[in-house]
C-alpha positions in Angstrom: 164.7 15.6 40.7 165.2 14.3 37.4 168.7 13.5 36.3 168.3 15.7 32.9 166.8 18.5 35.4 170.6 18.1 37.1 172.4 18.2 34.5 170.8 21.6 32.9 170.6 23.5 36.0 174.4 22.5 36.4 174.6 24.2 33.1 172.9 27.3 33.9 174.7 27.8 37.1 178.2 27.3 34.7 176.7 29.5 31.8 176.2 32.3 34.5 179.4 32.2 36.0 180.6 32.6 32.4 178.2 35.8 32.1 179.9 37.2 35.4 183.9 36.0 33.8 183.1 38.2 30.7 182.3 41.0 32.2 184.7 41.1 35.0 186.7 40.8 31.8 185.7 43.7 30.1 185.8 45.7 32.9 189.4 45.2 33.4 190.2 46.0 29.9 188.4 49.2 30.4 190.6 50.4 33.6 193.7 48.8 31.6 193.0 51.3 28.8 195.1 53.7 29.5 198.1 51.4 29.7 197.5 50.0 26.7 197.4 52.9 25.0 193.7 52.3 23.9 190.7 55.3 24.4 187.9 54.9 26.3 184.1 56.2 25.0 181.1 56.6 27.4 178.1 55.9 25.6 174.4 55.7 26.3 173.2 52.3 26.5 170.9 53.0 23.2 173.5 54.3 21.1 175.5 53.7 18.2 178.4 51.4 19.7 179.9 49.9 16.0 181.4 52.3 15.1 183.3 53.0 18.5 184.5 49.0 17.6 185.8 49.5 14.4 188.2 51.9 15.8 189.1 50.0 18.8 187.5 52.3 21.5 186.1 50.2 24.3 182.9 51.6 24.9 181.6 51.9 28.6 178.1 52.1 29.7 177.1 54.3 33.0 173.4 53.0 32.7 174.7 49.7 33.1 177.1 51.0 35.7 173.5 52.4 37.0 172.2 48.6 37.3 175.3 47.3 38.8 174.7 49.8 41.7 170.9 49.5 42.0 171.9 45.5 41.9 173.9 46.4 44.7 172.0 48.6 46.7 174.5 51.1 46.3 171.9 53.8 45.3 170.6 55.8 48.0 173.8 56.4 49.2 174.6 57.8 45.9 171.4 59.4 45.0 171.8 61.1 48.1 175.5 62.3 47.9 174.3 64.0 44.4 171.2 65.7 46.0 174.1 67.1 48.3 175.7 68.5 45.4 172.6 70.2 44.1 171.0 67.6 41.8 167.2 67.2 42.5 165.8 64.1 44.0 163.4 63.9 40.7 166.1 63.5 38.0 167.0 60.4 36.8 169.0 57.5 39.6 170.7 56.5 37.1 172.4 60.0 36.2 172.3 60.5 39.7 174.5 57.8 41.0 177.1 58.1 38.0 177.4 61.5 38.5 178.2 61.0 42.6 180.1 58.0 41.7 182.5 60.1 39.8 183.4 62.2 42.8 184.4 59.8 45.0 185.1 56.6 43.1 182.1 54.8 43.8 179.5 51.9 43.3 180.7 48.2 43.2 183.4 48.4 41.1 185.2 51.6 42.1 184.2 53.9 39.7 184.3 53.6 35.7 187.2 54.5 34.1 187.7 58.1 33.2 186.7 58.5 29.4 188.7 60.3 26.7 185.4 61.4 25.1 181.4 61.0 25.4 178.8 59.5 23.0 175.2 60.6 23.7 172.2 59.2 22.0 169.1 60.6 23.2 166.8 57.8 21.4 165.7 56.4 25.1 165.6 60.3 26.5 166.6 63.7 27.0 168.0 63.4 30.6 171.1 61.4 28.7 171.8 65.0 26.9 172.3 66.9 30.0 173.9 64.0 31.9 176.3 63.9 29.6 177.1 67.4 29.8 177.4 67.5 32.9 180.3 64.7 32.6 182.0 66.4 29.7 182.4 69.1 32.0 183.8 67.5 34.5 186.4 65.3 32.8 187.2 68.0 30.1 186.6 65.7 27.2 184.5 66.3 24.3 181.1 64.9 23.8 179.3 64.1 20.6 175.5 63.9 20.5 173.9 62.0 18.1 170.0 63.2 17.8 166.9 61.2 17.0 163.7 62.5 16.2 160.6 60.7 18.0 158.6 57.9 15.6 155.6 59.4 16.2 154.2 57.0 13.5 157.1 55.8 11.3 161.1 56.5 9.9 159.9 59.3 7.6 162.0 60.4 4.7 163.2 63.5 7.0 164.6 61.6 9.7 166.4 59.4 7.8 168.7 62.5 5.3 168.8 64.0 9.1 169.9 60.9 11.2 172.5 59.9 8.3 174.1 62.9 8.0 174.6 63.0 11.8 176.1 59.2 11.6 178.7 60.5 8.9 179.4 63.7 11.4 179.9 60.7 13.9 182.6 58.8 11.9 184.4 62.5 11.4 184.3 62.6 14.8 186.2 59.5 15.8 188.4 59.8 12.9 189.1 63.2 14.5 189.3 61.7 17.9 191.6 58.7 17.2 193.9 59.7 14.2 192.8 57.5 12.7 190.7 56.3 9.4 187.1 54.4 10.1 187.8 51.1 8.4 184.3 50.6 6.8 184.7 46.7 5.9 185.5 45.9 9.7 182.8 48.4 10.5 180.6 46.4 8.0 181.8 42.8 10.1 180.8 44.1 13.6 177.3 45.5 12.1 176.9 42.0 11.5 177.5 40.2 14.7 175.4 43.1 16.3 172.6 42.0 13.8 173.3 37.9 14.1 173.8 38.6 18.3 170.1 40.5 18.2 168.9 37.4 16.3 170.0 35.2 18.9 168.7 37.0 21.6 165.6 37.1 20.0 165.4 33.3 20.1 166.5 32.9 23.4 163.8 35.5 24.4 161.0 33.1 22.6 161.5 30.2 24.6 160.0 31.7 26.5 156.5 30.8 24.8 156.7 27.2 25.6 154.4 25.8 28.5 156.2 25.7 31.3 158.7 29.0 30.2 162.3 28.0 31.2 163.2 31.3 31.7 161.8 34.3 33.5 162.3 38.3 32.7 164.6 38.0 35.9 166.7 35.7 34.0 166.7 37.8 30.9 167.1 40.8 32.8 170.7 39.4 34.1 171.6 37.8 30.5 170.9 40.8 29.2 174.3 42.7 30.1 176.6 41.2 27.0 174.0 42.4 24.1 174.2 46.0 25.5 178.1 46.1 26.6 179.5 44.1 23.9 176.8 44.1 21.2 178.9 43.6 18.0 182.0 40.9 19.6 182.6 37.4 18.7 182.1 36.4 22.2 178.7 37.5 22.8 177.8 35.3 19.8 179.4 32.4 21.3 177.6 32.9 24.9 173.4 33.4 23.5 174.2 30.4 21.1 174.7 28.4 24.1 172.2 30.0 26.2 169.7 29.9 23.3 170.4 26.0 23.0 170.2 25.6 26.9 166.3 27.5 27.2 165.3 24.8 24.0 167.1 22.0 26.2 165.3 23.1 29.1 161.7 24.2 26.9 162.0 20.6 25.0 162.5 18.3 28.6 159.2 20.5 30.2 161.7 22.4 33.2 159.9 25.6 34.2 161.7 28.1 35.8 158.5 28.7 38.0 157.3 25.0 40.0 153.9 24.6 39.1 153.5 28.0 36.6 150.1 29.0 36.3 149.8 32.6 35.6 151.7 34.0 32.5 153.2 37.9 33.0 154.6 40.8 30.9 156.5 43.2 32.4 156.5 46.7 31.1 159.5 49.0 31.9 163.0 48.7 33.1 164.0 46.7 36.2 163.7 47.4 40.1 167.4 45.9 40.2 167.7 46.7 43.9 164.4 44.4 44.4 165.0 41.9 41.7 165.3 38.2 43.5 162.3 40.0 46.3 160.3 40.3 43.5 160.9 37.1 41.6 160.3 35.3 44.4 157.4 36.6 45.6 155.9 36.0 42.0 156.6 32.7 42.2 155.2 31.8 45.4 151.8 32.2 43.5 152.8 30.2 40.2 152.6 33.8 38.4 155.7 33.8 35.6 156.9 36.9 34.1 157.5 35.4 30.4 158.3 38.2 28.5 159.3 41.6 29.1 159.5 45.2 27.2 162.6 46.1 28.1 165.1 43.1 27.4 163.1 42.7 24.1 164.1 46.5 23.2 168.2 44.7 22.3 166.4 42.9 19.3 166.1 45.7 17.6 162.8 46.3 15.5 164.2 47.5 12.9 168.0 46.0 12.6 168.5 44.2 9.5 172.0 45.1 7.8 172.4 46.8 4.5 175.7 45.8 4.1 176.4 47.7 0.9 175.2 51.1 2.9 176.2 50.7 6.9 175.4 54.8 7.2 171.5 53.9 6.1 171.5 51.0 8.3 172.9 52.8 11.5 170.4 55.7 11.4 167.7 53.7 10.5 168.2 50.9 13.4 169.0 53.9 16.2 166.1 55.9 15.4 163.2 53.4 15.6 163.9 52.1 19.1 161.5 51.1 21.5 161.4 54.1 23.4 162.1 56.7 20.6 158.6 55.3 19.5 154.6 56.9 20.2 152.4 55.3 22.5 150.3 54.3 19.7 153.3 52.5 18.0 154.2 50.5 21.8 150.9 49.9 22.3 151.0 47.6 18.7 153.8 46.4 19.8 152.8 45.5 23.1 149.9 43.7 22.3 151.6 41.4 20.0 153.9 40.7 23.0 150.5 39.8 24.7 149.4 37.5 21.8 153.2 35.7 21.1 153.5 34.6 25.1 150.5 34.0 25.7 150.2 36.7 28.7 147.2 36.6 31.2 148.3 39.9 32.7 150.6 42.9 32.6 152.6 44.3 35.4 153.9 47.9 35.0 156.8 49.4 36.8 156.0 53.2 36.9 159.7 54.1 37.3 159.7 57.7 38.7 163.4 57.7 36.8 162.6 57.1 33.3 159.6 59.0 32.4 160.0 57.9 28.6 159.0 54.5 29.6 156.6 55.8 32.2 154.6 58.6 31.0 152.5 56.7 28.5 152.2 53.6 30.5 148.2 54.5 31.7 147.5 54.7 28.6 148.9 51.7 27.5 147.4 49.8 30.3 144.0 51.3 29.3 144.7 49.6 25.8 145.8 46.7 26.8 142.7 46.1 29.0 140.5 47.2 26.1 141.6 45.5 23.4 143.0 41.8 25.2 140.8 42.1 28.4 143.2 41.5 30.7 144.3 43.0 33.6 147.0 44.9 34.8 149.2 45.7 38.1 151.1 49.2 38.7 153.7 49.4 41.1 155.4 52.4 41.7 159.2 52.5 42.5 162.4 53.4 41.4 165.4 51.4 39.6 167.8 52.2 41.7 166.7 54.8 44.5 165.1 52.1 46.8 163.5 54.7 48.9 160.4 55.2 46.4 160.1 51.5 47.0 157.6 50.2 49.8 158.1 46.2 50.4 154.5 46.1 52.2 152.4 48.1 49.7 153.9 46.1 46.6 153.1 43.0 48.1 149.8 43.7 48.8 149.4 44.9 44.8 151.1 41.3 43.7 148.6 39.2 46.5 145.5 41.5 44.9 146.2 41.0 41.8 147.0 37.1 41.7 143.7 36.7 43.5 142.0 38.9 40.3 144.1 36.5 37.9 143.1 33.8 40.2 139.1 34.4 40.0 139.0 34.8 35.8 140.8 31.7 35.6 138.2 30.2 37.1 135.6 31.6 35.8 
């Protein structure tokens, strides 16, 4: 082993240890809250978190919460103790396991700290709406639920005197909330690290199209935490400038993060976090690389830049016309340029029986992808955190099949 191969993977393993320090971090802050007189917001991991900044509400994420447990194979447990209570076995594990969590302090960290109110953006699905419900319920606190209509095709002028007269409801609210004033220039400050921090992702993200990739979706999936919990801080700036400059370090000196890559993936739909290092593994066993990836991609935003002079435009216009608030016409395009940009020689699909926003189109998609790229695809059914919709046996099977189709065009 190289000494510049050494040196870099000593970095990695430090620049991870750094991810896990920040958010044991923030963490604490959030169960501190309370004694330093500071509110609390749960918010859904696709909504509008700036604003919840700029008045000094630290923002918690179930979904991420969600991870942490599936991560943890915590799930079933939890899934299960919710069925108990009455929740069906087909909503989503995510909702489940917070929901069960919050009865008897569960999951890896002991719970989430109780929120003084709820923010609810359905722009990645409806089950968030009733979820959230459900929670406002239970701790008594009030809930504010900020709507966005479907881009069937584009950000028409409806949606947008709509979605901006629900962000200035929004600011009411946590004026309301907080007693206090939204300070729009510090409001305008944290709109730009969110922007400059979706920027850098972005970049670290497309190191990935270098030959060998120095990073896998695995990777991204676990670097992914700061740009959803504390999208908008100085900090998370710092960290993806030094990850960024570690994947070109890594890109420029030839270190793949798969020995001897010779099939390039995409990987369509959230995570099987209880499955994550099974699954990377057993990729690379057959030189298959999963470059890219829908989901981590989703943070960059695709429509994000900042209107500084008009923060309320900007806001409505970057939360509406997410990934998953999109058609399947409009993933598909999006999709396929992933295909082009990496360089992909196949797609593998995670039909997650949890988030049918990201699921329900996804035959479709593969049809188009197949037809208009001609190349193939894998499906593998499972769940992202309920590991009992997940069969070890079958999947690997599905990966062995399909290297051996990836296998026989290459060498045709």
């Amino acid at each position: 082993m190289s000494d510049i191969k050494l040196e870099l993977d000593k970095r990695k393993t430090k620049l991870e240890k750094k991810m896990q320090n920040i958010m044991a971090g923030y963490y604490i802050d959030a169960k501190m809250a309370r004694q330093n007189n500071k509110k609390v917001a749960w918010i859904t991991s696709g909504g509008p978190v700036e604003p919840l900044l700029a008045m000094d509400v630290i923002a918690v994420y179930p979904e991420n919460h969600g991870a942490m447990i599936g991560a943890s194979k915590m799930g079933v447990d939890l899934c299960e103790k919710a069925e108990a209570m009455g929740y069906s076995s087909d909503l989503c594990s995510y909702a489940r396991a917070d929901i069960a969590c919050c009865t008897v302090n569960g999951g890896p960290i002991g719970g989430l700290p109780e929120p003084d109110m709820l923010v609810c953006c359905n722009n990645i699905c409806g089950s968030v709406m009733k979820w959230y419900e459900v929670q406002a319920r239970h701790f008594k606190v009030p809930l504010f639920i900020y709507d966005t209509p479907v881009c069937h095709t584009d950000y028409t002028p409806e949606m947008k005197r709509y979605v901006e007269a629900q962000t200035r409801e929004y600011f009411q609210f946590l004026e309301h909330e907080t007693g206090r004033k939204m300070d729009i220039d510090r409001l305008k400050e944290i709109g730009k690290n969110s922007v400059e921090g979706a920027q850098l992702w972005q970049e670290t993200l497309d190191t990935t199209m270098s030959r060998p990739s120095p990073m896998t979706a695995f990777d991204a999936f676990f670097h992914l935490a700061l740009i959803v919990t504390l999208r908008g801080t100085p900090q998370t700036l710092e960290y993806y400038r030094e990850l960024r400059d570690l994947m070109k370090e890594r890109s420029q000196a030839g270190i793949g993060a798969v020995p001897k890559e010779t099939y390039r993936l995409l990987w369509d739909n959230l995570p099987i976090w209880h499955r994550m290092k099974w699954l990377s593994d057993k990729f690379a066993e057959h030189g298959a690389c999963l470059v890219a990836d829908t989901y981590t991609s989703a943070w960059c935003g695709i429509k994000r830049e900042l209107n500084r002079d008009d923060v309320i435009a900007s806001a409505a216009e970057g939360y509406t016309y997410s990934y998953l608030n999109l058609g399947t016409d409009k993933m598909a395009e999006l999709v396929l340029t992933m295909v082009d940009k990496y360089q992909v020689d196949g797609i593998v699909m995670h039909s997650n029986r949890s988030c049918r926003p990201y699921s329900f189109g996804q035959y479709d998609l593969q049809k188009i992808v197949e037809r208009e790229k001609g190349i193939p695809s894998l499906m593998i059914e499972a769940d992202m955190v309920d590991d009992r919709s997940f069969s070890e046996s079958q999947v690997a099977t599905r990966i062995e099949a399909f290297i051996e189709m990836l296998r026989q065009r290459k060498g045709a």
